[in-house]
C-alpha positions as CSV (number, residue, x, y, z in Angstrom):
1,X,-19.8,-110.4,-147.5
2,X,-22.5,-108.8,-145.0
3,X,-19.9,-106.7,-143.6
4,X,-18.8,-105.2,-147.1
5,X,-22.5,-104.2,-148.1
6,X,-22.7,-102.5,-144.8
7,X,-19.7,-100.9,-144.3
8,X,-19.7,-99.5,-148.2
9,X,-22.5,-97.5,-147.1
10,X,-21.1,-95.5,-143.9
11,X,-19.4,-92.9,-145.8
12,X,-19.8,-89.8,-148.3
13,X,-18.4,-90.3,-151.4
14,X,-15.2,-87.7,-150.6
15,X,-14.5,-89.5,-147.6
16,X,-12.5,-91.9,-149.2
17,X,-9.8,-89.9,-151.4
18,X,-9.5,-87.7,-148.3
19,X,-8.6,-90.4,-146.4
20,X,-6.2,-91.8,-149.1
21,X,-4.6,-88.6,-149.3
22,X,-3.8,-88.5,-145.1
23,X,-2.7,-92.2,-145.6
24,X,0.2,-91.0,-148.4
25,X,1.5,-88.6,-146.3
26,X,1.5,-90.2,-143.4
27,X,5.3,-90.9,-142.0
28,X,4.9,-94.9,-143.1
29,X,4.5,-94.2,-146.7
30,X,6.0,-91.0,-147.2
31,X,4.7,-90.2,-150.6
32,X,5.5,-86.7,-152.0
33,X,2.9,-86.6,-154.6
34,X,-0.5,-87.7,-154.7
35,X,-2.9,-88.1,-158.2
36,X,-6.6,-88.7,-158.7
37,X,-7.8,-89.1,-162.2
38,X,-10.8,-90.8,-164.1
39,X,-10.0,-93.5,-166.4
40,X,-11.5,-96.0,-169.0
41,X,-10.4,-99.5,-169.1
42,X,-12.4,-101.1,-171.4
43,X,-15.5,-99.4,-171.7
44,X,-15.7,-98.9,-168.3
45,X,-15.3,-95.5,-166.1
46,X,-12.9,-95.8,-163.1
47,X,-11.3,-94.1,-160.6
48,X,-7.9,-94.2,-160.1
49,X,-5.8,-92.9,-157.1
50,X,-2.1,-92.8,-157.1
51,X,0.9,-91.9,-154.7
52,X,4.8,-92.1,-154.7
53,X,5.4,-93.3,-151.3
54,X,7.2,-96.6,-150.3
55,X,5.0,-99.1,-152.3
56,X,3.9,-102.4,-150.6
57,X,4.9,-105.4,-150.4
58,X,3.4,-109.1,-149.8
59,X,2.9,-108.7,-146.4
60,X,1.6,-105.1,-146.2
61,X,-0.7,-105.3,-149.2
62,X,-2.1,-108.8,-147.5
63,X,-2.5,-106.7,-144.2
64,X,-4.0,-103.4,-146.1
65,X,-6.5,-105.7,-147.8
66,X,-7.6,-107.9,-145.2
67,X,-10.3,-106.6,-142.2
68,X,-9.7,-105.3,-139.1
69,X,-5.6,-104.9,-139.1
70,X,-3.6,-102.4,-138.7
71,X,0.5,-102.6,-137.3
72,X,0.2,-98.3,-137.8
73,X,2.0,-96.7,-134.7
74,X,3.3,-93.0,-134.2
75,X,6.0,-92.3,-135.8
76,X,7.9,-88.8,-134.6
77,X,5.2,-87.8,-132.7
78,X,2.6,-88.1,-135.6
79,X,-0.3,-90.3,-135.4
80,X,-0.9,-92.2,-138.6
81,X,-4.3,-92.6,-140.2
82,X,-6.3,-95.7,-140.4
83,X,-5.0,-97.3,-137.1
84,X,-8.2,-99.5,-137.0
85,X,-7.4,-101.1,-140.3
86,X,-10.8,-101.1,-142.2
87,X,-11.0,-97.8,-143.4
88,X,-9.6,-98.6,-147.0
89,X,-12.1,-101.2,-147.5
90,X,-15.3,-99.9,-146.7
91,X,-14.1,-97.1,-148.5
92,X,-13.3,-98.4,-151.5
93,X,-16.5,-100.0,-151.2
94,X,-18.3,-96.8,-150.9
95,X,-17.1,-95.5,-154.5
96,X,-17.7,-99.2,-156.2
97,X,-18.2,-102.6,-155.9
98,X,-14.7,-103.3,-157.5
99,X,-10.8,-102.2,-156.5
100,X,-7.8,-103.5,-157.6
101,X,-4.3,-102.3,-155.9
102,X,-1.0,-101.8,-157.9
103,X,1.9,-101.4,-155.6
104,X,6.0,-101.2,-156.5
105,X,8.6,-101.4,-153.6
106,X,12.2,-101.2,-153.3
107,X,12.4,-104.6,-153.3
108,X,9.3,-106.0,-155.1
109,X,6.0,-105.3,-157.2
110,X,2.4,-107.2,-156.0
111,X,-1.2,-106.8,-156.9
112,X,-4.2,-107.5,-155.0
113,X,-7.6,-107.1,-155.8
114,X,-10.8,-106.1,-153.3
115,X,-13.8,-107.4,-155.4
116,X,-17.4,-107.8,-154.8
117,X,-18.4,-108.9,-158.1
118,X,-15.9,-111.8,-157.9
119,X,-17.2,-112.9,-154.3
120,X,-20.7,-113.0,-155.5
121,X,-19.5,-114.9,-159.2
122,X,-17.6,-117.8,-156.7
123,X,-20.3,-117.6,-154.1
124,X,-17.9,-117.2,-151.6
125,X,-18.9,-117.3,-147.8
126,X,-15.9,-115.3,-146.6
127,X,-14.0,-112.8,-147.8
128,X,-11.4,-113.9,-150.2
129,X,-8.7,-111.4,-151.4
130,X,-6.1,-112.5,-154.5
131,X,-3.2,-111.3,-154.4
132,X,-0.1,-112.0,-156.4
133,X,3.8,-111.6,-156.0
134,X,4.9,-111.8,-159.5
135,X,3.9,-115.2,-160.7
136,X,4.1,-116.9,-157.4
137,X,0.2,-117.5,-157.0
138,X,-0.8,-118.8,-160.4
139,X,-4.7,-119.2,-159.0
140,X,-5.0,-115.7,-157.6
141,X,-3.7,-114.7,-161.0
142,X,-6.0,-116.4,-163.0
143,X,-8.9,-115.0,-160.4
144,X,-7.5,-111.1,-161.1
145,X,-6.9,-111.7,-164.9
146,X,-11.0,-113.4,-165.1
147,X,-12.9,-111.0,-163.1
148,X,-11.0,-107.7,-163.2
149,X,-10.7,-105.4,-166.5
150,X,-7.5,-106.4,-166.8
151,X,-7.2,-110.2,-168.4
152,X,-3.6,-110.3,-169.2
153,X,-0.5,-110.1,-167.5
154,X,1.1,-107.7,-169.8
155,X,-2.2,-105.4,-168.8
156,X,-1.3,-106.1,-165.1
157,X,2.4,-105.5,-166.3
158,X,1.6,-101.8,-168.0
159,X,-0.3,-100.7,-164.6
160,X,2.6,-101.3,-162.3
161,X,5.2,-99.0,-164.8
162,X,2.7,-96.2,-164.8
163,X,3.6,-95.6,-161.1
164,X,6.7,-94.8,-161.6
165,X,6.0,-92.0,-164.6
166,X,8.4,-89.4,-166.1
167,X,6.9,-86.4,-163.9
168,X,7.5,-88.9,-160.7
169,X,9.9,-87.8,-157.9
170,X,9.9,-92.1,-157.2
171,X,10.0,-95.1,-158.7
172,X,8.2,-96.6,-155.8
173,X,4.6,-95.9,-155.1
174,X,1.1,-97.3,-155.2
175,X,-2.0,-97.4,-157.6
176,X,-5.4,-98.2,-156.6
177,X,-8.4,-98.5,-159.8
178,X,-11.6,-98.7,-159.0
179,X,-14.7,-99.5,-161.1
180,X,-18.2,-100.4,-161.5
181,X,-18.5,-97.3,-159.6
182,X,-21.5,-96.4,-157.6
183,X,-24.6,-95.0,-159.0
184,X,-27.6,-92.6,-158.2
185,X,-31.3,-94.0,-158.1
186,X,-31.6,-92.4,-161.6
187,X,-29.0,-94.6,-163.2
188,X,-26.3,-91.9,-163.3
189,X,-22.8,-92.1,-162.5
190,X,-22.6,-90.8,-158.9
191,X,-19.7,-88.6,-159.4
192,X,-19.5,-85.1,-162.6
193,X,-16.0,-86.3,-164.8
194,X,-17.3,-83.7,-167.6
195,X,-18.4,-80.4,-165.9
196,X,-14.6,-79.4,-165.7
197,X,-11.8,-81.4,-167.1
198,X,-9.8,-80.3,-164.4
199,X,-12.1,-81.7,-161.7
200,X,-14.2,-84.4,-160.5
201,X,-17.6,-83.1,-159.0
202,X,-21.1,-84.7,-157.1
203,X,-23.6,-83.6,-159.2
204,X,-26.7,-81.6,-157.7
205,X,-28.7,-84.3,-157.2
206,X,-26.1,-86.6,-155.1
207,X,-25.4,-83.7,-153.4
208,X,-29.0,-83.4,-152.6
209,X,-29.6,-87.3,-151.8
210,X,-26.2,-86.9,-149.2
211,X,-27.6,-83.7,-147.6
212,X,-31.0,-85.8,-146.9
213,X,-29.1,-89.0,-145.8
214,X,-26.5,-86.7,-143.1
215,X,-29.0,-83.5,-142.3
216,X,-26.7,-80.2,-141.7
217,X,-27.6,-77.2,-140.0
218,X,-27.9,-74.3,-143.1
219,X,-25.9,-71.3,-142.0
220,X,-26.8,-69.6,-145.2
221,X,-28.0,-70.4,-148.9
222,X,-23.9,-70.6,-149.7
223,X,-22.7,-74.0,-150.7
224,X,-18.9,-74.3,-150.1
225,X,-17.3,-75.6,-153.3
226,X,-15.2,-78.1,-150.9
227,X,-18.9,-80.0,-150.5
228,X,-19.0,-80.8,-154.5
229,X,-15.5,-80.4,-155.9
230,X,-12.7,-83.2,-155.0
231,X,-9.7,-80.9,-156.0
232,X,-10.8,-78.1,-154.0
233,X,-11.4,-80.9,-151.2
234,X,-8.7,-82.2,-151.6
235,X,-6.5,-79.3,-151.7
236,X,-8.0,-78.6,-147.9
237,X,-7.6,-82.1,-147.0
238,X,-3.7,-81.8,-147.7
239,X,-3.5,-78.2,-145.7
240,X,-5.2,-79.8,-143.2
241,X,-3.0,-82.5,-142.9
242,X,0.6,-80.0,-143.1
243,X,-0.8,-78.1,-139.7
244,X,-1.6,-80.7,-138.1
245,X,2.0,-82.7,-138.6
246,X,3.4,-79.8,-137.5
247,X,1.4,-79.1,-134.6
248,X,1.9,-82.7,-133.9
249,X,5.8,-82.3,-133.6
250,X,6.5,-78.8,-132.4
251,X,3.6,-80.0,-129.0
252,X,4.0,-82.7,-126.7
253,X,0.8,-84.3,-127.4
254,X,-1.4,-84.0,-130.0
């Protein structure tokens, strides 16, 4: 569990949907749309993260949740992110203890959970990640319905048909929810979901605490808004990521 504690902290808190955002569009999961939202699932604020791409399936969600694997190659010419496989999990662990990951493929649906809270309830000495394949695990489903917001299978049920929604180009896809999200020494929530509905900023005094923690030179008093604004971030993050695919196939090497 060491490795978890540690890891959550080696990252900003924007590090993380950025990443997700280079993973959907890489060539392996293809996605063509990619949502971030805040949610409430009983009383308790989460993140969610959603994309249209292939989905996963046993084997791939088994090999996304578990440390230090990753089968990611170049595909076309284009190097996919997160080749050494732990990137989602410290991550995740970086915006809250808690993740759980819807997926839907072509030819199945799965759900796996990444849980801190559940490792300290079991006093676990490894990592331990359920996962279920329909009904096929009946103990990891009993461990995701008890220590995840979502205690019945209808819940778990609802999750996987809102990846596919109306406004969709897919029926395939994956949703990730994460909760008891991270907070600032003050007791607030370490992310703004109220300054502007359309948005999801770091307040001043995050931004302040991240500044301290990874020191940048100060060109001038002007704050870009891609330091405190996700969409604005992420909007970059997705330009970034169209010049470099195409740098990446119109060169040799890239």
């Amino acid at each position: 569990l060491s490795y978890i504690r540690c890891g959550c902290h080696q990252t900003t808190c924007y590090d993380f949907p950025s990443m997700l955002i280079d993973n959907a569009y890489d060539p392996d999961v293809s996605a063509k749309q990619f949502w971030i939202d805040k949610t409430v699932v009983k009383d308790q604020d989460c993140l969610t993260f959603m994309d249209n791409g292939y989905g996963l399936d046993l084997r791939t969600m088994h090999k996304m949740l578990s440390f230090g694997f990753s089968d990611k190659t170049t595909v076309k010419g284009v190097q996919p992110i997160g080749i050494y496989g732990n990137g989602f999990k410290s991550g995740s662990m970086r915006l809250g203890k808690d993740a759980i990951v819807f997926s839907k493929s072509k030819s199945t649906s799965c759900v796996g959970m990444l849980s801190q809270t559940y490792l300290e309830k079991i006093g676990a000495e490894q990592i331990i990640v359920p996962i279920v394949l329909r009904e096929e695990d009946k103990a990891s489903l009993q461990d995701i319905l008890r220590y995840s917001p979502f205690t019945t299978q209808e819940e778990l049920l609802t999750q996987l048909d809102v990846i596919s929604p109306p406004w969709s180009t897919g029926k395939t896809g994956t949703r990730i929810i994460i909760w008891n999200l991270r907070r600032t020494s003050t007791g607030a929530l370490e992310f703004d979901f109220e300054k502007d509905r359309y948005d999801i900023q770091i307040p001043s005094e995050v931004y302040d605490e991240m500044t301290d923690t990874f020191p940048q030179p100060q060109l001038s008093s002007h704050i870009p808004k891609s330091t405190y604004s996700l969409r604005v971030r992420s909007n970059s993050v997705y330009v970034l990521k169209i010049v470099y695919d195409f740098l990446c196939l119109t060169q040799t090497s890239c």
